[in-house]
N, C-alpha and C positions, 0 to 999 in steps of 0.2 A: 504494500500500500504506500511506497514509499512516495508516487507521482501525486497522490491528493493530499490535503492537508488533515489531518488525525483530529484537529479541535472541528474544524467547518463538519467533516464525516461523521462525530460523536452529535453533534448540534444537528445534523438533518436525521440520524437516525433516529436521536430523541424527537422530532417533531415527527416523524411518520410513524411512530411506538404508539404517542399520544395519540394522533389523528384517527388513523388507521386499525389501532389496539394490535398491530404487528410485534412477533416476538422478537429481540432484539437479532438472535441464533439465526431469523429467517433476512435479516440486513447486512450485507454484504455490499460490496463495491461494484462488484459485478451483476448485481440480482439486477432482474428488467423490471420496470415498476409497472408494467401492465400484465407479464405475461408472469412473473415469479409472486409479485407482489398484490396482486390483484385490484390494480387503482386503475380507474377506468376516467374518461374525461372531466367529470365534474369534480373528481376526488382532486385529481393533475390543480383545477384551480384552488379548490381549499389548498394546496398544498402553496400554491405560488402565495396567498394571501399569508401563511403562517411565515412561510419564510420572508413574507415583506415585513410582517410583526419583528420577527425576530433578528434579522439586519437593520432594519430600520431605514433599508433603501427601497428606491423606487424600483419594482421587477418587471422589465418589458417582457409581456406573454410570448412574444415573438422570437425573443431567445430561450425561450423552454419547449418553442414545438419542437425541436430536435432531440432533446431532453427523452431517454431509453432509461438508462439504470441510474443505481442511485448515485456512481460517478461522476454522472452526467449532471447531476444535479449540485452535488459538490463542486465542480467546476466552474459553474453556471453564478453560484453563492461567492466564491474566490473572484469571481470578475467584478463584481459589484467591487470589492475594495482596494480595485487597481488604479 
């Protein structure tokens, strides 16, 4: 896991634990968030809204349709505070 950052990856997995009620054992870096995880579109936006809670930046939707695993989504969290 060395390519993502460990604090942003602990912090989204805690927010998809809460949302979601996902086990932490099933949050990996690699997991797909629709096909492993089971989030399906409207979840995808709860999910961009907690992470706007929780950075406290503004999250263009338009950079999360790319947005597969939970990598991607740590990635995606690391841009905002570039």
């Amino acid at each position: 896991m060395s390519s993502i950052n460990q604090d942003v990856f602990d912090k989204v997995s805690g927010v998809l634990q809460e949302l979601f009620e996902l086990s932490a054992e099933n949050i990996h870096p690699s997991s797909n968030l629709y096909q492993d995880l089971d989030i399906d579109s409207i979840d995808a936006v709860d999910l961009v809204v907690e992470l706007k809670k929780m950075t406290g930046k503004k999250i263009n939707p338009e950079d999360f349709k790319s947005v597969r695993t939970v990598e991607d989504v740590v990635i995606a969290v690391e841009k905002l505070f570039v």
